[in-house]
C-alpha positions, 0 to 999 in steps of 0.5 A: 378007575376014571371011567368007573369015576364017571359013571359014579359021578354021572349018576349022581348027577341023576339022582341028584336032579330026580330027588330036585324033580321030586322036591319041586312037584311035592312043593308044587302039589302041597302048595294048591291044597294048602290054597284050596284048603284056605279059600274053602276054610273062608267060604266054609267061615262066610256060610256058617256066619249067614246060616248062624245069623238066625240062630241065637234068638231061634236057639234061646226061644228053647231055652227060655221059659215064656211067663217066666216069674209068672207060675199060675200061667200055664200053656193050654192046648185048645182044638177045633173040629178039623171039618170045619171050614177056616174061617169057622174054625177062625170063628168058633176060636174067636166066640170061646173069648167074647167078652175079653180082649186077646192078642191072636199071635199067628206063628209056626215052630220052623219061624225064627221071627216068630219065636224071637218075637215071643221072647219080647212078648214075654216081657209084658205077657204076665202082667196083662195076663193077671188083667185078664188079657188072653194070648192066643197062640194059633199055627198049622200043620206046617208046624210039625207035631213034634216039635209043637208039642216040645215048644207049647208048654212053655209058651203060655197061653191057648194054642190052636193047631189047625190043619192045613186047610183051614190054616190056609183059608184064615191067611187068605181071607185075612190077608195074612202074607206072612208070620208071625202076625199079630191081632189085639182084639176087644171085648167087643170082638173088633179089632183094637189092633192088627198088623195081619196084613204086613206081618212082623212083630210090632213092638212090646209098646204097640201090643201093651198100649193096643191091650191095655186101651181095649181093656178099659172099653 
């Protein structure tokens, strides 16, 4: 009997001190993921909120319809002969407004800035229109078929979509190193305002004063 106790009570022991084993190694392999879990949560939350930074005014330039309020301006798409070299195609642009101030907006559809910006303009765009104002949208083919043809309609204006050489040509002889990139130019041809060679969006004020100043020469 005793020595049947014995065993017993050996390997109880044993058992007892596996199932602790078992205890701790499972507190020990819950604990790392539930600690690797936490920190790629956290490096998951940092990335998402650099990656959305951009988004709202990309995502809200799909939703918003440019000229809103404005119902008679209409997005027309306008082409050039692709064998033209960039700065004839630049030119022969240019010749179909002789005689009417424009805001040259250079832009592509994978260009955050560039779709925000057009939001602002929005805001002063209809009311220049109706003085005669022409806005003239012009991007390459970096900007996928696509997509340009989702986003042109409700941006209202002419829109040009150059192939890539002359695209390429226009931002280098017009030292354009960036978009979006903005030109006001007068009836005369010559430019009443231009920030092509910095880039960015100047502002709704430097734009209306820019055209509203060109109209009255």
């Amino acid at each position: 009997m005793f020595n049947l106790f014995k065993s017993y009570n050996t390997d109880m022991k044993r058992i007892f001190l596996l199932m602790t084993g078992v205890l701790v190694m499972a507190s020990m392999s819950c604990g790392k993921p539930t600690n690797a879990n936490a920190m790629a949560n956290e490096e998951a939350s940092e990335v998402q909120t650099e990656v959305t930074a951009d988004v709202p005014t990309a995502d809200a330039a799909d939703d918003v319809v440019p000229g809103e309020g404005a119902v008679e301006h209409v997005a027309v798409l306008k082409t050039v002969d692709k064998a033209l070299g960039g700065m004839e195609a630049y030119d022969q642009i240019m010749k179909s407004y002789a005689g009417k101030v424009v805001v040259l907006d250079f832009w592509a559809t994978w260009c955050p800035p560039c779709r925000a910006a057009m939001l602002e303009v929005d805001k002063i765009k209809p009311a220049l229109m109706d003085k005669g104002v022409c806005f003239v949208y012009i991007t390459g083919e970096t900007s996928p078929q696509k997509d340009f043809d989702k986003m042109m309609p409700n941006i209202h204006g002419d829109h040009y979509r150059l192939t890539n050489a002359q695209w390429g040509e226009i931002c280098k002889t017009l030292n354009i190193p960036g978009i979006p990139a903005y030109a006001v130019v007068g009836k005369d041809g010559n430019m009443a305002f231009s920030n092509l060679t910095q880039g960015g969006y100047p502002g709704n004020e430097t734009i209306e004063n820019a055209a509203e100043v060109a109209l009255t020469k």
